[in-house]
C-alpha positions as CSV (number, residue, x, y, z in Angstrom):
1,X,75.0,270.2,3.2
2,X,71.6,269.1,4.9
3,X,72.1,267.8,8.0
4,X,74.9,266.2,9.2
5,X,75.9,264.2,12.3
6,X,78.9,263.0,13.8
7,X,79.3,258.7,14.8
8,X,81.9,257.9,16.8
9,X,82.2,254.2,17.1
10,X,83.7,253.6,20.3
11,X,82.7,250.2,22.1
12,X,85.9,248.6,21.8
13,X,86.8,247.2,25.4
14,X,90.6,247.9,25.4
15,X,91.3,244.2,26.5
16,X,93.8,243.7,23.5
17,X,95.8,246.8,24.8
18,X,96.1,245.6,27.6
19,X,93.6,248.4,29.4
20,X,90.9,248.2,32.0
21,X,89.3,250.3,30.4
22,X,87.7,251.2,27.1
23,X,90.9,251.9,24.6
24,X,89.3,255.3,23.7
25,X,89.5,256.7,27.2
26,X,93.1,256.1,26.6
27,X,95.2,259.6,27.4
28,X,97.2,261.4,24.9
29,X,98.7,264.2,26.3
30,X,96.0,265.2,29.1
31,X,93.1,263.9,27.4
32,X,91.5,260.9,26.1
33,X,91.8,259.9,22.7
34,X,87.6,260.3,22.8
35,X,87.6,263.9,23.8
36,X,90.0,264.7,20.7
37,X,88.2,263.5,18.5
38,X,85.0,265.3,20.0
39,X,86.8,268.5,19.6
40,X,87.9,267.8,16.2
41,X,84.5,267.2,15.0
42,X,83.3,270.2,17.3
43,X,82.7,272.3,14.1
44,X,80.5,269.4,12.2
45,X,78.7,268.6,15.4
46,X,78.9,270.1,19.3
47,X,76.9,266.5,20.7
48,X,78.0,263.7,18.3
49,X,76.5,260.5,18.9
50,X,78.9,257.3,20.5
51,X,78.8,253.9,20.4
52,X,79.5,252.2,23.3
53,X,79.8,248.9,25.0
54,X,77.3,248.1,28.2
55,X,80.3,248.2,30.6
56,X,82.1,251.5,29.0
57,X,78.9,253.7,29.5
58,X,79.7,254.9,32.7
59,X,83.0,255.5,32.8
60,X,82.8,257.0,29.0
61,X,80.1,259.7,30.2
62,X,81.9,260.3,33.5
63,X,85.1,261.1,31.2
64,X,83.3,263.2,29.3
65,X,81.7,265.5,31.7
66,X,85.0,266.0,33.5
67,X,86.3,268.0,30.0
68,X,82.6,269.3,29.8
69,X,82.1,267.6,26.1
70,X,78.6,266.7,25.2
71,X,77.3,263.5,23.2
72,X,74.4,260.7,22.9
73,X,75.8,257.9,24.3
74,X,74.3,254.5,22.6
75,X,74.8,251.1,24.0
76,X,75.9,247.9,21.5
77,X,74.7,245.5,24.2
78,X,77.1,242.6,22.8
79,X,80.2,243.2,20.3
80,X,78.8,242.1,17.0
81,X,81.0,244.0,15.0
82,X,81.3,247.8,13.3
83,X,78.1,246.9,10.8
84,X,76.2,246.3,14.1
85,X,77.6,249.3,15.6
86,X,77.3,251.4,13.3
87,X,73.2,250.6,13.0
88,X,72.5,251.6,16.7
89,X,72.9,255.1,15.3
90,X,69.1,254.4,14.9
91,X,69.0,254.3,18.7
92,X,70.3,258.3,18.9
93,X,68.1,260.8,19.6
94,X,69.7,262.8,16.7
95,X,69.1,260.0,13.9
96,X,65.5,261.5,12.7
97,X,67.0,265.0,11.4
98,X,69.9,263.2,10.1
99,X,71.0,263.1,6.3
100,X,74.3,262.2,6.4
101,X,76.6,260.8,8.9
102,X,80.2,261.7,9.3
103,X,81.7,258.2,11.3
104,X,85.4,258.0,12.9
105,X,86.7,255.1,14.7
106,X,87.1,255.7,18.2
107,X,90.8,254.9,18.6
108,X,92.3,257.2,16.1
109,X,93.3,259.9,18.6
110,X,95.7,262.1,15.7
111,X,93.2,262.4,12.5
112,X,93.8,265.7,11.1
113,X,90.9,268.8,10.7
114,X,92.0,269.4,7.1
115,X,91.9,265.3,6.1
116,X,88.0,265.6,7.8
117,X,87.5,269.3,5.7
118,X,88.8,267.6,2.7
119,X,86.4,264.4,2.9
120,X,83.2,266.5,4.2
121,X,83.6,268.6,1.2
122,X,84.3,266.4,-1.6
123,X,81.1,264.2,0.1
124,X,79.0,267.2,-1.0
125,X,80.7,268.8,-4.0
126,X,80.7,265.2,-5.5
127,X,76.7,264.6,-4.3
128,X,78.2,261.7,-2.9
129,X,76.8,258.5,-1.4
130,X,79.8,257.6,0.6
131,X,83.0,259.4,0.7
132,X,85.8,257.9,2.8
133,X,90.1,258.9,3.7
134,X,92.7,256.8,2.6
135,X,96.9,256.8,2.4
136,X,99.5,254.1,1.0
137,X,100.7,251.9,3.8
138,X,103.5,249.7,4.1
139,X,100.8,247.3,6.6
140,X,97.2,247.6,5.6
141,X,95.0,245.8,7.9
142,X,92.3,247.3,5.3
143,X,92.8,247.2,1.2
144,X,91.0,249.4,-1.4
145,X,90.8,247.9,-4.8
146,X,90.5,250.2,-8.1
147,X,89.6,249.4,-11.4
148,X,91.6,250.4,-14.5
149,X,90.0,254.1,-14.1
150,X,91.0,254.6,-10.5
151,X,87.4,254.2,-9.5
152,X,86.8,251.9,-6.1
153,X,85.2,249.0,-6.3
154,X,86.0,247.4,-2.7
155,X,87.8,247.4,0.2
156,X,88.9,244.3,1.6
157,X,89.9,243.0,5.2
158,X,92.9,241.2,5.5
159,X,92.1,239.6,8.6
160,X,89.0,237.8,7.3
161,X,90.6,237.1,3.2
162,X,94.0,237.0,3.9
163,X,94.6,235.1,7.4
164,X,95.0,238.5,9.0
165,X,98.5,239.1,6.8
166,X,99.0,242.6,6.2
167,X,100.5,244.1,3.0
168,X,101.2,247.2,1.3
169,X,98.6,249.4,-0.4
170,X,96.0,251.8,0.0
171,X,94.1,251.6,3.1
172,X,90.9,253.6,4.4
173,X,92.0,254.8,8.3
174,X,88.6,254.8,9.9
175,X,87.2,258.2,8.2
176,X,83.7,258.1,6.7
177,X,80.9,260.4,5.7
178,X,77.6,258.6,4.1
179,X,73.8,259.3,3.6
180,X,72.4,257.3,6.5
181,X,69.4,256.1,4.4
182,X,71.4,254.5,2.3
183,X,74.3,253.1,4.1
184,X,72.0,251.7,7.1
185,X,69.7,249.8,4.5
186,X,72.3,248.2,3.1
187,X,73.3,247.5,6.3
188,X,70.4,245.8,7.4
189,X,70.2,243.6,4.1
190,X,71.4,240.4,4.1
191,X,74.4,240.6,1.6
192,X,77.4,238.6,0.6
193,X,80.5,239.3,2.9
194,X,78.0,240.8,5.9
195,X,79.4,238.5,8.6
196,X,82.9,237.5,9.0
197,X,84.4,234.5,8.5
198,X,86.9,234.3,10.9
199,X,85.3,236.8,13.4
200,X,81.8,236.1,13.2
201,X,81.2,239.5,13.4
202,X,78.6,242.4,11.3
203,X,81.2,244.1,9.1
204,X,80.9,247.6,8.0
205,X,83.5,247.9,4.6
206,X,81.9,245.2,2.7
207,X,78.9,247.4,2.0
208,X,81.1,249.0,-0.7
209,X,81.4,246.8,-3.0
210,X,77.5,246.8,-3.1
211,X,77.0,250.1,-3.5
212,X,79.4,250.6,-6.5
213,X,77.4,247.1,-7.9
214,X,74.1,249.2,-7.9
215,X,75.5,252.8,-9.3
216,X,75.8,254.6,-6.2
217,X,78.8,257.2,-6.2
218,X,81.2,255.7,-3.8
219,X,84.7,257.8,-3.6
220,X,87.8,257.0,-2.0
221,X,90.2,260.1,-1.3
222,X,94.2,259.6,-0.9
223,X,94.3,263.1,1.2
224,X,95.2,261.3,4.7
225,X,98.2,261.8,6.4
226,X,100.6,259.5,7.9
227,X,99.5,261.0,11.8
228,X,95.7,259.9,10.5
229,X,97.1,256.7,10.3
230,X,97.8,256.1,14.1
231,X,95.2,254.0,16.2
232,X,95.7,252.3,19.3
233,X,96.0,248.5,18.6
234,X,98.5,248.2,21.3
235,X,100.4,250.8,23.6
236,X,103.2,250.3,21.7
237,X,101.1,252.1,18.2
238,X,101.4,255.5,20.5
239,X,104.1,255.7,22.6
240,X,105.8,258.0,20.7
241,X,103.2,260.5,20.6
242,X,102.4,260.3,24.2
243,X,105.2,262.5,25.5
């Protein structure tokens, strides 16, 4: 595959887990949930770029020199949601000899290197657009919708079209890999569903529905496993894993 760089979006605050801290310096086992995912995506790309907020800079790139990872560390100066962050990539001083981006959440500390394998290859055996990870859940905060064929047509957010009720069905878990021309256009337009209407915020997942409207190959794979599942909402979504 032309080039490819790794996005780790990874400004969230940690405030709603009750941290001080951002949630992704969160330790699982020895090490934060940031430096796993580094290492997993080691093999895609030894200094990804990460998102993070103003006041996690510091303590994110002090973090990471202590386990001697390397990465591009881009400020979101206010948070205006994944869409938002997800455009600062633009910022990173590895953005110019990028083709396609492969994006993780930055609170998923148990994603799996064969689910990543699986989606990085079908991105480029397919000559994909945008390739993303999903699994059945009993509570998806995030739905895929198919049509008759079993093609996507849209992923929907339950906390801004269903009053934030969760409900089984297939859910993406924070695994992407796109063409960053493409995806970052689209992200810059002004289309139906950018900004949330209960947050307020730049989305990121409506873009999908847009891209399947103008013929772009959009393909959702069912090859995640139930750890890839696992991100830290609360304390309480890893305590068990944390022996």
């Amino acid at each position: 595959m032309a080039e490819l760089r790794a996005l780790v979006a990874a400004a969230g605050s940690g405030s709603r887990a009750g941290l001080p801290y951002p949630k992704t310096l969160f330790p699982i086992r020895g090490k934060p949930i940031l430096v796993l995912i580094l290492e997993l995506l080691a093999p895609y790309d030894g200094k990804p770029t990460v998102i993070v907020s103003p006041s996690g800079e510091e303590p994110i790139r002090q973090r990471l020199a202590q386990h001697g990872m390397a990465a591009h560390l881009v400020a979101q100066p206010e948070p205006r949601g994944m869409g938002d962050a997800v455009l600062r990539f633009a910022q990173s001083p590895a953005y110019e000899d990028t083709e396609h981006v492969l994006l993780v959440w930055g609170d998923i500390p148990f994603i799996q290197p064969e689910t990543v394998a699986a989606v990085v290859a079908a991105h480029k055996a397919q000559g994909n657009h945008f390739t993303f990870a999903t699994r059945q859940a009993q509570s998806a905060y995030t739905l895929v919708l198919r049509d008759p064929a079993g093609q996507v047509t849209r992923v929907i957010e339950t906390r801004e079209e269903d009053g934030g009720q969760t409900r089984p069905g297939e859910r993406e878990i924070g695994l992407f890999v796109f063409r960053k021309t493409v995806v970052l256009n689209m992200l810059r337009e002004e289309l139906s569903g950018k900004w949330g209407r209960s947050t307020g915020e730049h989305g990121f997942l409506y873009i999908v529905e847009h891209m399947v409207s103008r013929g772009l190959r959009v393909a959702a794979l069912p090859v995640a496993t139930e750890l890839d599942l696992v991100s830290l909402n609360s304390i309480e979504d890893v305590e068990a894993y944390l022996s």
